[in-house]
C-alpha positions as CSV (number, residue, x, y, z in Angstrom):
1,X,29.8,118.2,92.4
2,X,27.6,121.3,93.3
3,X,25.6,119.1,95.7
4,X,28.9,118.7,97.8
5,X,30.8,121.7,97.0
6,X,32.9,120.0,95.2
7,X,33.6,123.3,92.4
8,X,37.2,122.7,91.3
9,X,38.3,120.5,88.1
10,X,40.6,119.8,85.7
11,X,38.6,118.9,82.5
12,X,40.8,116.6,79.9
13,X,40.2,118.1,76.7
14,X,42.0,117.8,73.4
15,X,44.0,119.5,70.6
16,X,41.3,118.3,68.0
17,X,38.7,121.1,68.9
18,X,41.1,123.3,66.4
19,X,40.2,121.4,64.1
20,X,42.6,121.8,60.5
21,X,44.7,124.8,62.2
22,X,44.9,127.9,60.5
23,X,48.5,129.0,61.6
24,X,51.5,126.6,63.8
25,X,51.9,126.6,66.2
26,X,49.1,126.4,67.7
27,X,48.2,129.1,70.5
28,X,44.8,129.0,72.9
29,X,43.9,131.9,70.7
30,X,43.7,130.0,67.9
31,X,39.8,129.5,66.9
32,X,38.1,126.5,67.4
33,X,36.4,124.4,64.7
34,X,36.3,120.4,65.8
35,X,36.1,118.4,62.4
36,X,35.6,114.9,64.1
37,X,33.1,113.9,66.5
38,X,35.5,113.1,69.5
39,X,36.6,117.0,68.6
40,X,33.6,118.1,68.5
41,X,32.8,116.3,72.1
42,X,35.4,118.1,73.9
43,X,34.8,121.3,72.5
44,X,30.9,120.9,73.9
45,X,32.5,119.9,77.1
46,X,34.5,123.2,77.1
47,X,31.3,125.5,76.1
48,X,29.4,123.7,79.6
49,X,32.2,124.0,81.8
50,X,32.5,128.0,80.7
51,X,29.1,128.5,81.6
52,X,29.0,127.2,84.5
53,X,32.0,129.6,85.8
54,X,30.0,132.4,84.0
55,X,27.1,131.2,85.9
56,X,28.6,131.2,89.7
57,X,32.0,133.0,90.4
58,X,33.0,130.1,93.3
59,X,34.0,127.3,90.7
60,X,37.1,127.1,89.4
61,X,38.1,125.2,85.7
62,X,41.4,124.2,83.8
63,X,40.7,122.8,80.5
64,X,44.1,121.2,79.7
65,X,43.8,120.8,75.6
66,X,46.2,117.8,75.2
67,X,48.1,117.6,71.8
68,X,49.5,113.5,71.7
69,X,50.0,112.2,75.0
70,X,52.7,108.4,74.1
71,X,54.7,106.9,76.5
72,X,54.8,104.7,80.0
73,X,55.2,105.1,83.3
74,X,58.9,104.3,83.7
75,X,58.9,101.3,86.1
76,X,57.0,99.6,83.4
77,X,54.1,98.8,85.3
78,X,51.7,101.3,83.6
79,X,51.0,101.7,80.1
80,X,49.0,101.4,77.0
81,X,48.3,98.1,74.8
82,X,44.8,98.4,73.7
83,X,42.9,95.4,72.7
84,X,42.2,95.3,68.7
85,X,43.6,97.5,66.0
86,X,45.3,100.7,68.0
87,X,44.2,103.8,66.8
88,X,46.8,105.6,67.7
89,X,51.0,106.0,66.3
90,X,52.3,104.7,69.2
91,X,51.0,101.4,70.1
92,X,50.5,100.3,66.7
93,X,54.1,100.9,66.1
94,X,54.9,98.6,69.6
95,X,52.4,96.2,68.8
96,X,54.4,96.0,65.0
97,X,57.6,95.3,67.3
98,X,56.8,92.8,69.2
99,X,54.8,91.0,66.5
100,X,51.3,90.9,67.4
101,X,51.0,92.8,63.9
102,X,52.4,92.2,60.5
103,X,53.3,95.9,59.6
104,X,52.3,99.3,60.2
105,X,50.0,101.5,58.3
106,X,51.4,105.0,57.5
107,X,48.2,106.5,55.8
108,X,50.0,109.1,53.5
109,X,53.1,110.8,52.9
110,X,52.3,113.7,50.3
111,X,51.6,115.9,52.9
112,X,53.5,119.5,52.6
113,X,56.0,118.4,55.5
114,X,59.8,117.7,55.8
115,X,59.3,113.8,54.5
116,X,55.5,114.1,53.2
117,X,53.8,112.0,56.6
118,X,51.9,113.8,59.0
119,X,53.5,115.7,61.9
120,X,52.1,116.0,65.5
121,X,53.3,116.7,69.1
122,X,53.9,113.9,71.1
123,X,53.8,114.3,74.7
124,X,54.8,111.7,77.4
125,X,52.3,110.9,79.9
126,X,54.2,111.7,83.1
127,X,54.8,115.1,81.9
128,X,50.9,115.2,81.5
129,X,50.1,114.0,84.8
130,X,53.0,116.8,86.3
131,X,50.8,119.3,84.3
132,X,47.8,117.7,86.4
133,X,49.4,118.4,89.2
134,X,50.6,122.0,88.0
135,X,46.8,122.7,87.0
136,X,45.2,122.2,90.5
137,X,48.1,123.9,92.5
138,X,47.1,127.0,90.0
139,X,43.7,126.9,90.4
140,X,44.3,127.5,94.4
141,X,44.7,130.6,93.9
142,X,42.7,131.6,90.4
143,X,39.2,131.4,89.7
144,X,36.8,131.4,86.4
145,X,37.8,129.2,84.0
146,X,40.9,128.5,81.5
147,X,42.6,126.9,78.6
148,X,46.2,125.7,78.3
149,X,47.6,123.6,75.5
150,X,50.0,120.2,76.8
151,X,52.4,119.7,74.4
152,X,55.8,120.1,73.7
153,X,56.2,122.7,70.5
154,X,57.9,120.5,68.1
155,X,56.5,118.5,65.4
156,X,57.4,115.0,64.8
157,X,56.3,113.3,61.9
158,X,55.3,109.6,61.4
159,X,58.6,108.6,59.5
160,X,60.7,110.5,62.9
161,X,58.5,108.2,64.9
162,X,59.0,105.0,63.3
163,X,63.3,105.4,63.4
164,X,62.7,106.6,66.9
165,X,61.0,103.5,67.7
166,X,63.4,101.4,66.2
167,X,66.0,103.0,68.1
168,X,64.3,102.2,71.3
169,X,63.1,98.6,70.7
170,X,66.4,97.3,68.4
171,X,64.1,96.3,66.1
172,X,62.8,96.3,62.6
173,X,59.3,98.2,62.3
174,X,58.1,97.2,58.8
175,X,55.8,99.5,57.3
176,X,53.9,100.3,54.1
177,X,52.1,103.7,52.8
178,X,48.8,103.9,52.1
179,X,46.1,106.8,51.0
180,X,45.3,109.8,53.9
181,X,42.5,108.7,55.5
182,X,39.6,111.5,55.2
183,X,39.4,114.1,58.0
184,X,43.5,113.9,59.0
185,X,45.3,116.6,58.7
186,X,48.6,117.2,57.8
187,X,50.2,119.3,60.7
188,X,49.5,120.2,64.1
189,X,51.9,121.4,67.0
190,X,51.3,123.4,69.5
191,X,52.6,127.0,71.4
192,X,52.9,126.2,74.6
193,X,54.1,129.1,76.6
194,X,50.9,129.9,78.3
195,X,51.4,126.5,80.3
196,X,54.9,127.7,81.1
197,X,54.2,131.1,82.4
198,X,51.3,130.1,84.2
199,X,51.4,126.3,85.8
200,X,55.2,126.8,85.9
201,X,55.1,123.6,83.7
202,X,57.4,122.6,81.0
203,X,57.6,118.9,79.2
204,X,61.0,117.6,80.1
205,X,60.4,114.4,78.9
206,X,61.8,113.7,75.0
207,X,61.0,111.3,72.3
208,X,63.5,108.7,73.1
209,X,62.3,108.4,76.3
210,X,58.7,108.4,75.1
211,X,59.3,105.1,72.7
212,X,62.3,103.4,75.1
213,X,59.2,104.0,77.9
214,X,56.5,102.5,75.8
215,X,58.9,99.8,75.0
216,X,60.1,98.6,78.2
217,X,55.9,98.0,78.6
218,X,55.4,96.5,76.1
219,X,58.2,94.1,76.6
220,X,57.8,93.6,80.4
221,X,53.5,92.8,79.5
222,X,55.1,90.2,77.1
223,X,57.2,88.3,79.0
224,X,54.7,88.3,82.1
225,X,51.5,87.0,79.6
């Protein structure tokens, strides 16, 4: 990028270099501990791209600290059906629905939330790629580098999810609860007013339209295949 003055970039980077948060929401302040190894990748990422703007004043850096991006483009064209077992809330739930699994694995639901699963912020992926958009129009005119979190500021939990789902797809999503698995953690949402203020960026997008998206997907892949 140096070698053709190439100095602007909008580095995807993650929620999970907060690690287990200390307060919620969760602000840019908010100090950084990664407790998994794709955490602690990011957060590595980060420390580089900092330097470099410490180093020479010309380039210009957004990290963009995703919380849970879900969701499909809405023509139905684009979306996410990984091959193997997901690891994510989302497609395991669709691939539940549509059958290509037996039942979904909620891993825990004595956490200190509203129904005891885990709660996250789930953010659909076209109001990511807006914020994309947002992040390079603000860089125009800043320099250095910066942090903003992506997310919406409300927690959903897994049980919120699966009815959500259901909603979307008209179907049964059969489930069973299981141990925590070590290393998740029980809640994380984020503040998100820094994105507002300063890429004039707001999620719009809510979690109905984040399963009914994923859905239509799903079921347009299934009756192509």
């Amino acid at each position: 990028m140096k070698a053709t003055n190439v100095k602007t970039l909008v580095f995807s980077s993650s929620a999970t270099v907060y690690g287990d948060p200390q307060y919620l929401p969760i602000d840019e302040d908010h100090p950084t501990s990664a407790i998994n190894a794709y955490g602690r990748s990011k957060l590595h990422i980060e420390e580089m791209l900092k330097d470099i703007t410490n180093s020479d004043d010309q380039w210009k850096i957004i990290s963009l600290r995703y919380f849970n991006p879900v969701g499909a483009h809405e023509s139905g064209l684009i979306g996410e059906d990984p091959n193997g077992l997901p690891n994510n809330l989302m497609p395991y739930l669709a691939q539940v629905a549509s059958g290509k699994l037996p039942h979904l694995k909620v891993f825990g639901d004595d956490y200190p939330t509203s129904d005891g699963t885990g709660v996250r912020d789930y953010i659909h992926v076209m109001d990511l790629a807006e914020a994309h958009m947002a992040g390079l129009a603000y860089l125009h005119s800043k320099s250095r580098y910066s942090v903003m979190n992506l997310g919406t500021g409300l927690g959903v939990s897994v049980m919120q999810m699966i009815s959500a789902y259901k909603k979307a797809c008209g179907r049964d999503v059969s489930f069973e609860i299981i141990g925590r698995r070590n290393g998740d953690i029980g809640e994380s949402y984020a503040m998100v007013k820094k994105a507002e203020k300063q890429l004039q960026w707001k999620s719009s997008r809510s979690l109905d339209k984040c399963c009914e998206d994923s859905w239509r997907y799903i079921a347009l892949k299934n009756y192509q295949d």
